[in-house]
N, C-alpha and C positions, 0 to 999 in steps of 0.2 A: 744825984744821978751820975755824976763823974766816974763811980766806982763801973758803973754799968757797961757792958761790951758796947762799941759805937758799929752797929751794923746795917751796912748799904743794902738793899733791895731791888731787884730788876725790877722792870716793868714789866717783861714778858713782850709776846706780840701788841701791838695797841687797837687791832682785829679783834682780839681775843679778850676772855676772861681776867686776865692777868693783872689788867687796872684797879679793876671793878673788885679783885679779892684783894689785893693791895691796899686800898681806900678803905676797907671793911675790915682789915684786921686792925690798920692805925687808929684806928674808927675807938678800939676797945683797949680800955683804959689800964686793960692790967697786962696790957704788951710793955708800956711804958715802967713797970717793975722790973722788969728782964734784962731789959735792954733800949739803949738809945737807937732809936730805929729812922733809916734817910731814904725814902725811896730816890731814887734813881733811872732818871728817863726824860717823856716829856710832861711839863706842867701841862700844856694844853689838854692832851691827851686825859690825866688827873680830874682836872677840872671838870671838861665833858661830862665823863663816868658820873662824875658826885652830881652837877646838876642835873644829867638825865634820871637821875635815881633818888633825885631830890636826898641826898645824903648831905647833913649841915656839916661838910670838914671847911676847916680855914687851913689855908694853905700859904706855908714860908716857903717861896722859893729863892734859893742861893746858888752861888757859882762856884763856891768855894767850902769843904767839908768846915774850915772854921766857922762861917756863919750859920751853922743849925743852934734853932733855940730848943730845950726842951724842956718841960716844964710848964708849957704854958696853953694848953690844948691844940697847939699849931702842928699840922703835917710837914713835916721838912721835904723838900724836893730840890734835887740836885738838876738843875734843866739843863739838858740838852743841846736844846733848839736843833735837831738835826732835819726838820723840815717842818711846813706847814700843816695840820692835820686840820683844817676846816671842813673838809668835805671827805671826814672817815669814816668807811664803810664798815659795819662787825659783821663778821664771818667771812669775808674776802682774803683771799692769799692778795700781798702783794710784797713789790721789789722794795717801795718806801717803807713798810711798816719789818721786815724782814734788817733794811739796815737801821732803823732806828733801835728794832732789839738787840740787834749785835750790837750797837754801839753801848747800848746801856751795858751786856756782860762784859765789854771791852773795858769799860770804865771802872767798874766795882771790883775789877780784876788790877787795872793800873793801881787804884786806891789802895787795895790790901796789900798789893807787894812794896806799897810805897811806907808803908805801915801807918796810912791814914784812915785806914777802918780794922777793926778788930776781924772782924767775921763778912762773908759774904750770902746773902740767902735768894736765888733768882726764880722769878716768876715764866710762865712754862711760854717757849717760842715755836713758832711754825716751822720746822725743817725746808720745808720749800720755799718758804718766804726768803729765811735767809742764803737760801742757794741762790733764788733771784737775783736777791742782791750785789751775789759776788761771790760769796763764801762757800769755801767747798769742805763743809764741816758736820761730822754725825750729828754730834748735839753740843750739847752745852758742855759735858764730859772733856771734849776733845779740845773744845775752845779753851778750856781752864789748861789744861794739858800743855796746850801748845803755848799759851803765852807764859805762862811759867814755866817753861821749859821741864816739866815734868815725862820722865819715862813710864816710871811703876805707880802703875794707878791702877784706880779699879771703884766702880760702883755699889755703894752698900744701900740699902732699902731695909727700913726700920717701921714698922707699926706692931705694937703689942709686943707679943713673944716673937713676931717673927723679924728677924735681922740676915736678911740674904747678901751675901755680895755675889758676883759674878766672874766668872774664867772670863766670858768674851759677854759683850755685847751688843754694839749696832754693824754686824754682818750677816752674811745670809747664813741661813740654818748651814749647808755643805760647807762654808767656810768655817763657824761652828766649830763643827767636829774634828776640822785638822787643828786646831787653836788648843784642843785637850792635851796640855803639856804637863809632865812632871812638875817640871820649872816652874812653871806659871802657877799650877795648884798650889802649890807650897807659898809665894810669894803670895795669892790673895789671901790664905789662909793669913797669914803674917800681917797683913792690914787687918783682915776681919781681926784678930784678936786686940790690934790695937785701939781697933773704933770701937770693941763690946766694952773695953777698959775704961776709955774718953767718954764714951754715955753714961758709966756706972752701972755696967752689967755684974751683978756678978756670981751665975752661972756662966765657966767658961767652956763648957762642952760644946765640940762643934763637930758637926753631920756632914759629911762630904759625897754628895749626890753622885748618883751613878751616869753616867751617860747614854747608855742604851735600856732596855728592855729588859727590868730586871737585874741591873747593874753588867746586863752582858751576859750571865747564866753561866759561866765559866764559858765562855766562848763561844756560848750557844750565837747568841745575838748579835754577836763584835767582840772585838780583841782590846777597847778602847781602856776599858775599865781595868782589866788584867795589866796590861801593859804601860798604862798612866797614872790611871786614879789610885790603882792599891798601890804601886810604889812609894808615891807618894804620901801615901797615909801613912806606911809602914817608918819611912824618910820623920817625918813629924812626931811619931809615937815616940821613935827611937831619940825626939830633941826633947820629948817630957812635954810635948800637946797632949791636951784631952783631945781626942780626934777619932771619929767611927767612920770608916767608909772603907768602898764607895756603896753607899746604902741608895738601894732603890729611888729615886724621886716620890713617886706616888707614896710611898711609906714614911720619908724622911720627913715632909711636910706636914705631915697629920701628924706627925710627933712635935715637929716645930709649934705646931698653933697650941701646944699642950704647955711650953715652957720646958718639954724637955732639953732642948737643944738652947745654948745662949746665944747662936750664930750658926748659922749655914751656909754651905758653898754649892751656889747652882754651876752646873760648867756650860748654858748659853741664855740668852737675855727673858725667854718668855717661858722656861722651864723655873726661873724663878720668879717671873712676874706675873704669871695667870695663877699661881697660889698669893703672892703676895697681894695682889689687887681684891681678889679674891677675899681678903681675909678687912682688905679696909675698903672698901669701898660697897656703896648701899644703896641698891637701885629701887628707887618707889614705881609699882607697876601700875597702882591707881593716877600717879599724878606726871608718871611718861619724865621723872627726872632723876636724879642723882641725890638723894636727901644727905648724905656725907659721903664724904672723900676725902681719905685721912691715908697718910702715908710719907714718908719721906726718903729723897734723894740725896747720899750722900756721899761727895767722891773724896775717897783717902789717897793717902798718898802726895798730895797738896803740900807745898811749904806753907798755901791759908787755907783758912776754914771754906766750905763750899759747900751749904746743904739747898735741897729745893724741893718743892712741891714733887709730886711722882704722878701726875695729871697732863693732860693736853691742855692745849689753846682752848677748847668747847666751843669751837667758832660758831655749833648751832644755837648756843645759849647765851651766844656774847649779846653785851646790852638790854637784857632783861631781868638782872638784877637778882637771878635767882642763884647765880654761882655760891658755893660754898668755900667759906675763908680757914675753914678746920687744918685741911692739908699745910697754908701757907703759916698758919700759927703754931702748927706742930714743927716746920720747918726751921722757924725763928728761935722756937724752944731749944731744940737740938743744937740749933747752932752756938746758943750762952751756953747750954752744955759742954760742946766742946771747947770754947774759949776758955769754960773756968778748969778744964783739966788738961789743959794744953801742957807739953812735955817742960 
């Protein structure tokens, strides 16, 4: 197993879902083919989950990445202790469970620049919680961002054929649309083809979304598309990119789900995540749940790996054992993915 990526795992909020698919995927035995896998967080919190769910894990907890066993059907956990959790409530925002998840991203983030983990893979946090606590941070993106000292990033979301990244992300829709820059187009375009490479895409045609109504209508709609998006296509064609735009959204995506496209560029966060979610995730109306939830988060641009579930906390489903571990295994997947094609 030495040959195998050694990668850390958040806990996520410990309100939340996050444990509980955590436990559930260490839980299956052919995670342990991929990759050496160390959750990271609190043991308490771990434990809980598994005896509430009467889930038989045996759990190693360590202090130090040298002491994981593997091999031996033992869950590795890197503990914490960042507080007591005896009296934790699931589905509650709080200021405690907010800095116990920062601290676990904080950590699997020191680990990988340390280069004592190969890969980082994180379970999903409460945005409020962790504001509570202190942090004045979008999401998990910015956290990574900031403590690596990273500029040029950018969010890729991968399920089936479809691999989105993003112009902008967590701002509001009006901020959105001044964020439509030549610049920026070109530059996510240039991660997206690197992460379709790193996955082992290889169709490399990529769709670049329009931003108004019909990509704009020649100006019917806005000036956006004229003025940013085709430049920048034009910029990319002229570097020897396969690259089509700025193509409608509503059209570009229905082509995405076909495999015509090997990557696509959304230019704001829910233009490309209400077709992406869309495409993975599967709601039961007889049984009022989520029967799969498949999709992954992954931010390029990183000097380390960083991929994650593309799910919430489900604080209405936290603690009843029904959460689905699909998202978090397809996340762990990608992530030896990109380890074993790293530059």
């Amino acid at each position: 197993m030495n040959n195998l990526p050694l990668i850390g795992i958040t806990m996520g909020d410990p309100a939340g879902i996050g444990p509980e698919i955590a436990v559930k995927t260490l839980m299956d035995s052919s995670i342990y083919e991929i990759c050496r896998p160390i959750l990271v967080g609190e043991a308490e919190v771990f434990k809980h989950i598994a005896n509430h769910l009467s889930i038989p894990a045996n759990f190693n907890l360590i202090q130090e990445i040298e002491e994981a066993r593997f091999g031996d059907g033992c869950i590795n956990v890197l503990d914490l202790h960042t507080a007591s959790f005896e009296d934790l409530q699931w589905g509650e925002v709080s200021a405690q469970c907010g800095e116990a998840s920062f601290q676990s991203v904080k950590k699997v983030i020191e680990l990988a620049m340390e280069g004592k983990l190969d890969a980082t893979v994180t379970g999903p946090i409460h945005k409020k919680a962790i504001h509570d606590a202190g942090y004045s941070f979008a999401g998990h993106t910015e956290i990574y961002a900031h403590y690596t000292g990273t500029k040029k990033y950018a969010m890729l979301l991968v399920e089936d054929h479809i691999k989105v990244i993003h112009v902008s992300t967590h701002v509001s829709l009006r901020q959105a649309c001044d964020l439509v820059k030549q610049d920026r187009i070109i530059q996510v375009t240039e991660l997206l083809l690197d992460g379709m490479h790193r996955l082992g895409e290889s169709n490399k045609k990529i769709g670049i979304a329009g931003l108004n109504p019909h990509a704009g209508d020649q100006g019917l709609f806005g000036t956006e598309d004229d003025l940013e998006i085709a430049p920048a296509v034009k910029a990319l064609l002229d570097r020897g990119f396969d690259v089509e735009g700025p193509v409608p959204p509503d059209t570009m995506f229905a082509k995405a789900a076909t495999g015509y496209y090997g990557g696509v560029v959304a230019m704001y966060h829910d233009q490309g995540h209400i077709p992406f979610k869309l495409a993975g995730f599967k709601w039961n109306v007889e049984k009022q749940q989520m029967d799969s939830v498949k999709g992954v988060n992954i931010t390029l641009g990183l000097p380390i790996i960083r991929t994650s579930v593309d799910h919430g906390t489900a604080f209405e489903i936290a603690g009843r054992g029904i959460a689905s571990p699909d998202a978090l295994k397809l996340a762990i997947e990608s992530a030896g993915k990109l380890y074993l094609n790293k530059p």
